[in-house]
N, C-alpha and C positions, 0 to 999 in steps of 0.2 A: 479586649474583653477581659473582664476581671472577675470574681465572685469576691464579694464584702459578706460577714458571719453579722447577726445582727445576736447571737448567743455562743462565742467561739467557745465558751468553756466547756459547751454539751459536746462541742465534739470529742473528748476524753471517752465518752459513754462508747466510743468505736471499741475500747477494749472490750465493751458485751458480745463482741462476737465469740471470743474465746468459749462462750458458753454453750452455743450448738457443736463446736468442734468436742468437746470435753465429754458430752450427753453423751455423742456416737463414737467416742473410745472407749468411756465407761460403762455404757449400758452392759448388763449379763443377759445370755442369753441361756436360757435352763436347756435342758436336755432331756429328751422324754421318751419314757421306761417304755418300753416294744416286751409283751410276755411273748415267749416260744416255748410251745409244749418242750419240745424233744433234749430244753436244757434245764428242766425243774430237775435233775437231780446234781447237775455241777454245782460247784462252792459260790455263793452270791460275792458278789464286789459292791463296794460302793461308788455309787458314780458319783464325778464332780461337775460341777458349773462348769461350761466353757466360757471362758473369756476373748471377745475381739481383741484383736492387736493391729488391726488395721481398720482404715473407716472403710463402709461399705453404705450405701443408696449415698454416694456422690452427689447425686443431684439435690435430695430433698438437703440434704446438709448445707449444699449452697443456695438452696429457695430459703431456708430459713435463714444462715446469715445476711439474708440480700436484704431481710426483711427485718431485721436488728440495725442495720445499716442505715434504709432507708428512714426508719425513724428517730435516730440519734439523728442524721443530717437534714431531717425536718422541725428536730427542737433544737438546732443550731441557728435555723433560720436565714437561709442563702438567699444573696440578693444576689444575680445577674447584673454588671455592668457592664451593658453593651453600649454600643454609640448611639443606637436609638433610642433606649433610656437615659442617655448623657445628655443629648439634644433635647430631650422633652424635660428633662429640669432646668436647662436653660429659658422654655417657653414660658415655664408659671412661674408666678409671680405669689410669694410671700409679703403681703401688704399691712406694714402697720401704721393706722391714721390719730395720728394727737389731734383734737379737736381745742378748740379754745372752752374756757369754759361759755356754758349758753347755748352751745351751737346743739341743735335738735338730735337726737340718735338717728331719723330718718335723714338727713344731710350725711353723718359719717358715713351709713349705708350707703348713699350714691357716690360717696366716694372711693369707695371699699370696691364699688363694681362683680366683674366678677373673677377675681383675685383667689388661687387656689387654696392659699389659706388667708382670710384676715385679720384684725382686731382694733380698737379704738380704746383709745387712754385720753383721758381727762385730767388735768392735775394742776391745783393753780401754780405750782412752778412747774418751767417751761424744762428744765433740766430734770429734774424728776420723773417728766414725761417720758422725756428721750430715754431714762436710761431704763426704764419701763420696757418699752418698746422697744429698747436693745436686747432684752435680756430676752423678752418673749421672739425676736426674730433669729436667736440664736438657739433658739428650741425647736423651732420649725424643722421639717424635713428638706430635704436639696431641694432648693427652688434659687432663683432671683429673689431677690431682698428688696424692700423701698420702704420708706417712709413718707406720709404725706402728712403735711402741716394744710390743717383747715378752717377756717373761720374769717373773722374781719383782716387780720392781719395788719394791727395796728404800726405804726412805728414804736418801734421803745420795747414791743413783743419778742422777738428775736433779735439773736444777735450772732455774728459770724462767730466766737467763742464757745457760745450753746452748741452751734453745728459742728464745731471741732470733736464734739466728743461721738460723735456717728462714725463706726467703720469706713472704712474707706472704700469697702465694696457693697455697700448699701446705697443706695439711688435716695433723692433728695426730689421731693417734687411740693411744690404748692398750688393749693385751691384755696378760691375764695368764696364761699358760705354766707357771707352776711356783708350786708348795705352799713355803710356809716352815718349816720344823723348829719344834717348842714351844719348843726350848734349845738351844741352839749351845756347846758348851767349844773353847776355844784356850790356845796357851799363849805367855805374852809376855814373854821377856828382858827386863829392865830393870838395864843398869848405873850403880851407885851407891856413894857414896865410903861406907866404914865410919865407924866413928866413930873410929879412929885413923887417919883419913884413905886410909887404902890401897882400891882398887877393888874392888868384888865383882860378881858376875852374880846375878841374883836372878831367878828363874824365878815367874812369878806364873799361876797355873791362875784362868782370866776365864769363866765359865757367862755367856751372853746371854741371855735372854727379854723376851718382850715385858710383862713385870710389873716386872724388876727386872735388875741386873748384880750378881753377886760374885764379885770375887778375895782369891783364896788363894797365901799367896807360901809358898814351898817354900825348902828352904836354899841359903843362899846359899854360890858357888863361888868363891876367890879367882880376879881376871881381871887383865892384861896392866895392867901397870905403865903403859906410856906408849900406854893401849889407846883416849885420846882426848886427844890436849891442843889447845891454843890459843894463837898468836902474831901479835904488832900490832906498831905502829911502838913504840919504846922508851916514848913518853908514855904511850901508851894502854895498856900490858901491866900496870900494874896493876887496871887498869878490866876487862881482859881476863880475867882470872886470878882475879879476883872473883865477874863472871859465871859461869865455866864451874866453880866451888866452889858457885854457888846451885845452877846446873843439875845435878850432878851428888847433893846433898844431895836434893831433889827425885827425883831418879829419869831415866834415859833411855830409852827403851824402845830396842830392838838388835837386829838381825836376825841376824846371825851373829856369834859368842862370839869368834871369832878375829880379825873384822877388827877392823882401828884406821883413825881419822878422824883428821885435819889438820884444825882452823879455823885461817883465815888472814883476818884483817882490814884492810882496806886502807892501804896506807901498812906493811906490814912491808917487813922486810928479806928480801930475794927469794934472796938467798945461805944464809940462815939458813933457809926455807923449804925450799929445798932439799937439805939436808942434815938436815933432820926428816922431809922427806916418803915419805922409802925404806923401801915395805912400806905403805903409807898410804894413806888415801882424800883428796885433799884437797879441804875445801869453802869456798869464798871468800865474803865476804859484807862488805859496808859497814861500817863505825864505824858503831854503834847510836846512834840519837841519837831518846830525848837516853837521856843515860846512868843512867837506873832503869831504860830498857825494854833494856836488854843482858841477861838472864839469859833472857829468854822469847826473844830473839830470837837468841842460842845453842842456844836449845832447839829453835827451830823450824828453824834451818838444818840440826841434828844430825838432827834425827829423820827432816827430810826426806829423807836418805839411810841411814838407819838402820831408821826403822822400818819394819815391813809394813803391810801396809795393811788394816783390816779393814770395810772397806765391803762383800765380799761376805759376811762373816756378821752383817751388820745383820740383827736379828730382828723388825723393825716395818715394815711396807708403809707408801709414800704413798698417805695415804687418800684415798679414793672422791670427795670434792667437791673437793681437789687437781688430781687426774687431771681432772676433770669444768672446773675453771674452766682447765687447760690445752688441752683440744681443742680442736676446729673444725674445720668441714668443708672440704675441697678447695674454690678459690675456681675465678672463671673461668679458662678456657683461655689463658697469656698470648698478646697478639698477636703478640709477635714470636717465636713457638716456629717454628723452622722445619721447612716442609711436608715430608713425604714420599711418594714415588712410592703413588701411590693404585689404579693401574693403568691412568691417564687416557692414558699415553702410547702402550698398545698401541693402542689405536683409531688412532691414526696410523701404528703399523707396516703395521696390515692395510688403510688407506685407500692406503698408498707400495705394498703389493704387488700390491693390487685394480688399482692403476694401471696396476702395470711391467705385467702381462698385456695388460689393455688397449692399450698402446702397443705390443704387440708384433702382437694381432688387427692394428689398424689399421696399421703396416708393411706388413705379408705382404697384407691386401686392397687398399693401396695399391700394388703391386708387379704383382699377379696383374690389375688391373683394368687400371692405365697401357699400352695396346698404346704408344701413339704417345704418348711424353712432351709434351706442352703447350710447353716450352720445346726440343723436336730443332729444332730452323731450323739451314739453313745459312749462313753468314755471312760476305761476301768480306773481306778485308783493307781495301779501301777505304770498307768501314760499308757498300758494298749489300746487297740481301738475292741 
């Protein structure tokens, strides 16, 4: 058993005690004038203050520092760690649910359960999610940790590298939320040089299923003259020029029919760049080295801003021993998750107010009993009594 401070700097405030012990050293106590006939014609003296030099009401002195005490160690904040509260943070469960996008807020609720604390994060990157929901499980109070992945759970959605980045004592679990379509159709832009060289748009109608893919290309649209080029340093521009003739013989897939892309390879001319680039998308990229893998690596800079993305109409789930050799259950509680207020600290509000009463009975029957205060003496100036 341990006590964890959930405010350790209040506990400095114990130096307030000093200040009931200080009250009942320093307090004066006067001394009061008694007339007697049969001495009005002796020489008058002046009487002095007597001062304590020792404490006296013991008691009320320690009811009051008990009650300075008790609440400097109530705005410290003690948490009791016993094995039975060690065990019950073991039991709950800190649940954070990434859902895919789409999936309903009442689906994350059922999978959220009833989870001591939960939350759901949405995010169309999957890593962004995670570290979302890293950050929010690292705030919670001691509990078990998990994460749950929700939705269709496509293939191409996750990947063992995403899940590397999850603590290691955070549990991995997946649900599945949504049905997948038998057939999926989309339709995919693809521009490509004709054979007399000039550009066309080719619309290509792509069915997905999980048996099989086919596209159907549809006719092609003459497209924008200067609807993608590419420029290098002077040596490199025919290497360059080259490349985006494979790429473009090949096919690029295209998101919108109207815009136009800039590649710019490092070492152009920056003045020349800029005077192609008006109305343009420009995308930067290295001298491809070595110079056979320039046409793929044209193609992959282009696309990257070109094409759409169709990871959510993948029509095949990560299958079942996937999912199965990625989970794990919630590990232990780490030990440095820091405590929170448990409720240990009211017991100290109500032991400081049980007190203050206290100290106030014993005032008022110290008051009421005192007829002849123990220190009333009279005292001449010359230290007689």
């Amino acid at each position: 058993m341990s006590i964890l401070w959930l405010t350790p700097a209040a506990l400095w405030g114990l130096a307030l005690i000093a200040g009931p012990i200080a009250i009942h050293l320093l307090a004066r106590q006067q001394t009061r004038r008694v007339e007697y006939p049969s001495l009005r014609f002796l020489r008058s003296s002046q009487l002095a203050a007597f001062r304590r030099r020792s404490i006296q009401d013991a008691l009320l002195l320690l009811c009051r520092s008990a009650i300075v005490m008790a609440a400097v160690l109530a705005l410290a904040g003690p948490v009791l760690q016993t094995a039975a509260r060690t065990a019950a943070y073991a039991e709950r469960v800190a649940r954070a649910v990434i859902v895919e996008p789409g999936v309903a807020p009442s689906a994350a609720g059922e999978v959220a359960g009833n989870a001591f604390a939960s939350r759901s994060f949405a995010r169309a990157d999957l890593g962004d999610a995670i570290a979302d929901a890293t950050r929010w499980l690292n705030e919670q109070p001691p509990a078990a940790r998990e994460i749950v992945f929700a939705g269709a759970l496509r293939r191409g959605r996750i990947s063992a590298g995403q899940l590397s980045a999850i603590p290691s004592l955070v549990g991995i679990r997946f649900v599945t939320t949504q049905g997948l379509p038998a057939s999926q159709d989309m339709t995919l832009p693809v521009l490509r040089a004709g054979s007399d060289g000039a550009l066309v748009m080719i619309p290509q109608q792509v069915r997905l299923s999980a048996e099989e893919t086919r596209v159907v290309e549809g006719g092609a649209t003459p497209a924008l003259p200067d609807q993608v080029r590419i420029i290098a340093a002077p040596a490199d521009q025919p290497v360059a020029d080259a490349a985006l003739r494979a790429a473009l013989t090949a096919g690029l897939r295209w998101s919108e029919p109207s815009s136009r892309v800039l590649v710019v390879w490092s070492g152009a001319d920056e003045v020349a760049v800029r005077a192609m680039q008006q109305g343009a998308t420009a995308v930067r990229m290295e001298r491809p080295t070595p110079v056979s893998s320039s046409a793929s690596a044209v193609v992959a800079a282009i696309e990257q801003m070109t094409a759409s993305s169709t990871t959510s109409l993948e029509p095949v789930r990560i299958t079942r021993d996937q999912l199965e050799a990625w989970s794990r259950p919630p590990g232990a509680v780490p030990a440095d998750t820091r405590p929170v207020d448990e409720g240990d600290r009211r017991w100290f509000w109500g032991l400081a107010l049980a007190l203050l009463g206290l100290e106030q009975v014993m005032r008022r029957t110290r008051a009421s009993t005192a007829a002849v205060p123990a220190t009333d003496v009279e005292v001449r100036a010359d230290g007689r009594p």
